[in-house]
N, C-alpha and C positions, 0 to 999 in steps of 0.2 A: 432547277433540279430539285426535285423530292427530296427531303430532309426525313431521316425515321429516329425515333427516339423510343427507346426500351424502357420503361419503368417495372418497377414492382413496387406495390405497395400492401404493406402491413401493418396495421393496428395494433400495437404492443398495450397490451392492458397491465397489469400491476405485473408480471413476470419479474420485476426484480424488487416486490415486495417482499418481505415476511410478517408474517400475520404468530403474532405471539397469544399465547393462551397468560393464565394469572403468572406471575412472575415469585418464585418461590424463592427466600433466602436459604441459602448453605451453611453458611457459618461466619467465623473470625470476623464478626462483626464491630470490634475494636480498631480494626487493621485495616492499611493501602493496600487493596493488590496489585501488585504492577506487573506480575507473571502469573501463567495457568498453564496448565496441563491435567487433561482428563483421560481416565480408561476405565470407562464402567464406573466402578463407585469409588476407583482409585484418585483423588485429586495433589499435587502437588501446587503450592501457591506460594509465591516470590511477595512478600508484603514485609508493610515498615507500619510503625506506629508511635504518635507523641509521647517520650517519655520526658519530662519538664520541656527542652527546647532542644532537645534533640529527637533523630526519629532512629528510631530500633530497629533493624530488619532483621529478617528471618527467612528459612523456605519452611511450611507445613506440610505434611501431609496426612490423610485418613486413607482407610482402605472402606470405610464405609457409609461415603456418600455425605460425610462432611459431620456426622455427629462426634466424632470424637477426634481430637489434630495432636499431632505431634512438631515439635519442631527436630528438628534432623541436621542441623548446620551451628549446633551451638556453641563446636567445638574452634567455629571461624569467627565468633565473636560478634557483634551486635552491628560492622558497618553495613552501610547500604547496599542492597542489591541491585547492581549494576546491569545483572543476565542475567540468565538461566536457559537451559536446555534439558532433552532428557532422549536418550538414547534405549529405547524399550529392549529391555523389560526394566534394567534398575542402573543404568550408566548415567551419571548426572553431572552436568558443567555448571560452576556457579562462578559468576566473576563479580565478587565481592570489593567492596570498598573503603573496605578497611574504617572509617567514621561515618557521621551520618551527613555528611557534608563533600564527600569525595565525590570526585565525576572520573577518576581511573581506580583501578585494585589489580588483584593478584586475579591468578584461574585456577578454581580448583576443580577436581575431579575427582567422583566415588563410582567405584563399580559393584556395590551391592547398598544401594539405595540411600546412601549419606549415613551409613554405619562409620565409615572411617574418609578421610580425604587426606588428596594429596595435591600439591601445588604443583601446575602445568605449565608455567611458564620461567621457568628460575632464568634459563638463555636468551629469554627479553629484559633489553635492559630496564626498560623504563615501562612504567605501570600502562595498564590496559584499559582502553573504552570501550569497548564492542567485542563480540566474537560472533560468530556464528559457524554451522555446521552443515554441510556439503548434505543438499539432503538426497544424493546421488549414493556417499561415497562415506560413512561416520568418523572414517578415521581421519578425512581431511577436516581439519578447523583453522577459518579465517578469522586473525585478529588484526587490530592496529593500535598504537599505543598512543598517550598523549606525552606530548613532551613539551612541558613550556618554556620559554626564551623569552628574554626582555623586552621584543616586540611583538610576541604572539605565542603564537603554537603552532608545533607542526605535529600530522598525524603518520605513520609511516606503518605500511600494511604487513602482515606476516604470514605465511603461511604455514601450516603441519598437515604430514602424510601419517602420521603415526598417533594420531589420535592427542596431540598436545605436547608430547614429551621432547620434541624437538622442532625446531620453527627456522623457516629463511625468510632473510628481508626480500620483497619483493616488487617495494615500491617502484615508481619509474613516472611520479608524476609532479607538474611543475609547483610551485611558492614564491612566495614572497617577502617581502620585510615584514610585513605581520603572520607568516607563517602560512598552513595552510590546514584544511580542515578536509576529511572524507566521508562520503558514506558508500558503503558497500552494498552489492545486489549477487545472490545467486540467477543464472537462469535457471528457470523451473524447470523448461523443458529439454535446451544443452546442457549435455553434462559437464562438459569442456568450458561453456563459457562463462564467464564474472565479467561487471560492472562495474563501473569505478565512478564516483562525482564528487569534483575537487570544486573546492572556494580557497581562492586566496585572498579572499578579501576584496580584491580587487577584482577578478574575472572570475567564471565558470565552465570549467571545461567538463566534459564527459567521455570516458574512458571506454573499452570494450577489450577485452582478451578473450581468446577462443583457443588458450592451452593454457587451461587453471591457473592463470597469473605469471607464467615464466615470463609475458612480454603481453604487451598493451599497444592499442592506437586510437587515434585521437578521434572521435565521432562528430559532437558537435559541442555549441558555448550553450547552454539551457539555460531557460530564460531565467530561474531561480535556481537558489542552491538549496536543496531543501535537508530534513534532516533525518531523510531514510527515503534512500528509494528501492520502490519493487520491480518482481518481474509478474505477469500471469504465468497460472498453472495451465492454461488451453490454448492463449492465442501469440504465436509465435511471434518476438518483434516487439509486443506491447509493454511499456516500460512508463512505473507510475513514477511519482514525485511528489510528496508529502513533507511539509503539510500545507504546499502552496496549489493541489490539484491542479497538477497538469500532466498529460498524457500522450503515447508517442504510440504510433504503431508501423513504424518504420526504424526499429531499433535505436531509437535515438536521433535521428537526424532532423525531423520537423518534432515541434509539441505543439499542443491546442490545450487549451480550457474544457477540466476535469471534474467542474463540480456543479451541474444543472441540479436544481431540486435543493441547493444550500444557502443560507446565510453567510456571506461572506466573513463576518467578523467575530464567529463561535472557534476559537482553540480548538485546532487539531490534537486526540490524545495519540491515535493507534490503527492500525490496519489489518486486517484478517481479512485471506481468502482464503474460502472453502473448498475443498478439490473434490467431497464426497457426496456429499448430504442434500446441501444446496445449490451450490456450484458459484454460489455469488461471492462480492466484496463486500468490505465492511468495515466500516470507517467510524472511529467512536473520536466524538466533539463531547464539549464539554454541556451541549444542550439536549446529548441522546446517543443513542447508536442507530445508523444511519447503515443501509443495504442498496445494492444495485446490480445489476449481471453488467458482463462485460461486455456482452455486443453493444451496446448504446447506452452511454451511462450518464443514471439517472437518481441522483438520491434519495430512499423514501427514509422516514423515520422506522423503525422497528417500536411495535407497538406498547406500548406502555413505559421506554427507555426515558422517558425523558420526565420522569416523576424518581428514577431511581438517585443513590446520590452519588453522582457521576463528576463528582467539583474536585478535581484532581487540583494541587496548589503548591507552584515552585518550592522547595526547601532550600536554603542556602545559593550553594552556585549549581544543587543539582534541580533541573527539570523534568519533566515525563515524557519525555523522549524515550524511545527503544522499547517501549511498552511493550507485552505482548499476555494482553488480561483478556481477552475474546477466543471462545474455543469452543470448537463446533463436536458435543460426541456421536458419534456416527451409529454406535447400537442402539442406544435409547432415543435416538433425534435430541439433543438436547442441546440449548442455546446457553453457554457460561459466561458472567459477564464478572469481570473482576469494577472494583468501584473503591471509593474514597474509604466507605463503613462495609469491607467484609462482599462476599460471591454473591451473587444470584443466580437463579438456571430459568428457565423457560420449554413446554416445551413448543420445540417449529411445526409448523405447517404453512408447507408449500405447496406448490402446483395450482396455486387459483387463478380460473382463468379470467375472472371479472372481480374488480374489487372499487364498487363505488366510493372509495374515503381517499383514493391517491388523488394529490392535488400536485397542477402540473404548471407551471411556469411559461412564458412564451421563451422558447431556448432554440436556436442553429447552434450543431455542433459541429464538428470537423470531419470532414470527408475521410471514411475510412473507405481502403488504404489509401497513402496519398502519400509522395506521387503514385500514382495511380498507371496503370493501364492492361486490358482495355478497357473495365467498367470499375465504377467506385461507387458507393453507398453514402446517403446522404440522408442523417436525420434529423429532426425537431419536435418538439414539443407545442401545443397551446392549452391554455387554463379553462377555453372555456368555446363555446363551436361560434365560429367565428369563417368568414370569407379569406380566404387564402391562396397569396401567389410564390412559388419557386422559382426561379429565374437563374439561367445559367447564361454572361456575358463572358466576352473575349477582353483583352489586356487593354481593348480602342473602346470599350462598351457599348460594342454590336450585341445585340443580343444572340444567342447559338442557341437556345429551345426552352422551351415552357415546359416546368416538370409539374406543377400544381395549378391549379386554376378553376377551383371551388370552394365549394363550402365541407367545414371537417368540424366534427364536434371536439369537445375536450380528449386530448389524450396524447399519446407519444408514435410516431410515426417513420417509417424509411421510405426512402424510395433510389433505386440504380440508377447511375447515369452513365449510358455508353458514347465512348468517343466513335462509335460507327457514323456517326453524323458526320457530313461535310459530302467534300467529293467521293462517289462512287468507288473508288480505287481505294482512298486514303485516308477517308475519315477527319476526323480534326488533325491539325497537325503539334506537334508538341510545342509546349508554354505554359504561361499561366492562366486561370481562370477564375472567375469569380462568379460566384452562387448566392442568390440573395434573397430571402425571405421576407413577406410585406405581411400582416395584418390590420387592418386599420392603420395607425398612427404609429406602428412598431414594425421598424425595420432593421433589418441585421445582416449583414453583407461579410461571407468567408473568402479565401484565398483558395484553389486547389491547382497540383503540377502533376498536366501531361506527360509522363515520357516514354518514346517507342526507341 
């Protein structure tokens, strides 16, 4: 019997580059930023700076484009900045850390641009690590507190309809003897749904609710517990994990390896996606900021990042976790990078359709979607043009069809694979499969699951 097999193939050129012009500094060139927000030439910046052995934080602001700052938060005193958010036009959360050594603080909140504030969490007992805000919904804000105990810590989640002033517990997830740690995810694109990924130390569960936290159920164990995970703004399902890059597009239930195009051993600082401008991701390491689109992801460096001074460096017990110093402004196209000494901007240009300076890796990545059916997308990369085979075998390693079988220059690649193949009637029938990539002396062999 005739066997038929559907490919498509496309040659992805730098699409998930950005190509930067001279890179301009801003200002607070003394200063850590570990928070940004831009509007035009309005900037707001979450920074800390050495004063003898301790670090001072602050939020700044200018309204014109960074020559002259104010500080705005003086009245909360010099600990560390834990958050920040800002609610346009002048509503602003800071969750402050009271010394410069704290990893929880208080929430505060100004609603005429940090003229006056006031504490939003008095009905949590215990101090705050994270918050975020429903970017569906402003008046819902998710927190969770730390609470430590003789054998660890446990994190326990909160939420508020009313913009902070009142909060319910609304944890429901398991721990242990050394306690238990979270991190939290909006979906970007349900409004209804949240995230949940717990470490107890011992295992890793991952959570999902699809009624804003009233009740949770159990997804899957992921392979790391990392220390902020995302959702996309476009592709329904897709669920990242940072800063161990690995990625789901099946709402959490399989992951695969998230970082083609990286060094494995450069410090995760931060993540940004763009929902306007560029449309891509963005991952700042401590050797650059680094970009890639979501269809098939692929790291390139962002062009001149890696001469900036991007050496972020632990203080006390607090880390650079929860960062959010990358900010895309959408009138002027402008690329904002907060950094160790003080902002920088750039401006972007995208849409190139050929960019000979991206260098590409030999990379198989994971069958998107998967499980899969009736067809799934399968892509790879090579560094350089080389003779190349695709191979798709069964669970007994029959072979089931040759998807490649020439020669391909350097570059990044897809190609579909339809389960139409098999008997006339029925196609393949459901299980597992495996997809294998040869070039010369380099082979790389994936997992993908049929199900009808």
């Amino acid at each position: 019997m005739k066997k038929t097999v559907f490919i498509i193939f496309s040659l992805l050129f730098s699409s998930s580059a950005i190509h930067a012009q001279n890179w301009e500094f801003v200002g607070l060139d003394s200063m850590i930023i570990r928070h940004l927000y831009v509007s035009g030439d309005s900037i707001w910046a979450g920074t800390a700076h050495r004063v003898g052995n301790q670090d001072k934080s602050g939020l700044y602001f200018t309204t014109d484009a960074g020559n002259n700052w104010l500080q705005i938060d003086s009245a909360l005193g010099n600990g560390v900045i834990l958050g920040f958010d800002l609610v346009p036009p002048s509503t602003l959360f800071i969750l402050n850390g009271g010394s410069a050594y704290s990893v929880a603080g208080t929430l505060y909140k100004s609603t005429n641009n940090g003229g006056t504030w006031i504490s939003v969490s008095n009905n949590i007992n215990s101090a705050i690590q994270w918050f975020g805000i429903s970017p569906f919904n402003k008046n819902e804000v998710y927190a969770f507190t730390y609470n430590p105990f003789p054998a660890g810590l446990i994190n326990t989640l909160f939420k508020s309809t009313d913009g902070g002033n009142t909060w319910l517990n609304i944890s429901a997830f398991p721990s242990s003897s050394h306690g238990s740690i979270l991190s939290f995810a909006f979906d970007m694109i349900d409004s209804t749904s949240l995230y949940v990924t717990v470490n107890t130390q011992f295992d890793q569960y991952f959570y999902k609710s699809t009624n804003k936290g009233d009740s949770w159920f159990f997804i899957s164990e992921p392979p790391v517990t990392p220390p902020e995970t995302k959702t996309d703004l476009f592709l329904p399902d897709r669920i990242y994990l940072f800063a161990y890059y690995k990625a789901s597009d099946d709402g959490g239930l399989s992951w695969y390896d998230a970082y083609s195009g990286l060094q494995n051993n450069i410090d995760y600082l931060s993540f940004h996606q763009d929902g306007e401008t560029t449309k891509l991701l963005y991952n700042l390491r401590k050797d650059g900021l680094y970009s890639s689109g979501n269809d098939s992801i692929y790291w390139c460096m962002v062009d001149g990042t890696e001469d900036l001074p991007i050496y972020f460096s632990p203080t006390g017990f607090f880390d650079d976790r929860n960062m959010k110093n990358i900010f895309i402004e959408s009138i002027k196209k402008e690329l904002f990078l907060g950094t160790a000494k003080g902002i920088y901007k750039t401006t972007i240009i995208t849409n190139i359709a050929n960019d000979n300076n991206v260098e590409y890796n030999f990379s198989l990545n994971q069958n998107y979607p998967n499980p899969f059916n009736p067809s799934t997308t399968i892509s790879y990369q090579i560094p350089e043009t080389s003779f190349i085979t695709l191979k798709v075998y069964d669970i007994l390693g029959n072979e089931i069809a040759t998807l490649v079988n020439e020669e391909k220059p350097a570059g990044s690649y897809e190609v579909e694979f339809q389960s139409a193949i098999g008997p006339a009637t029925a196609g393949l029938a459901s299980g597992m499969y495996f997809y294998q990539l040869k070039v010369g002396n380099y082979v790389e062999t994936k997992k993908m699951l049929l199900i009808k």
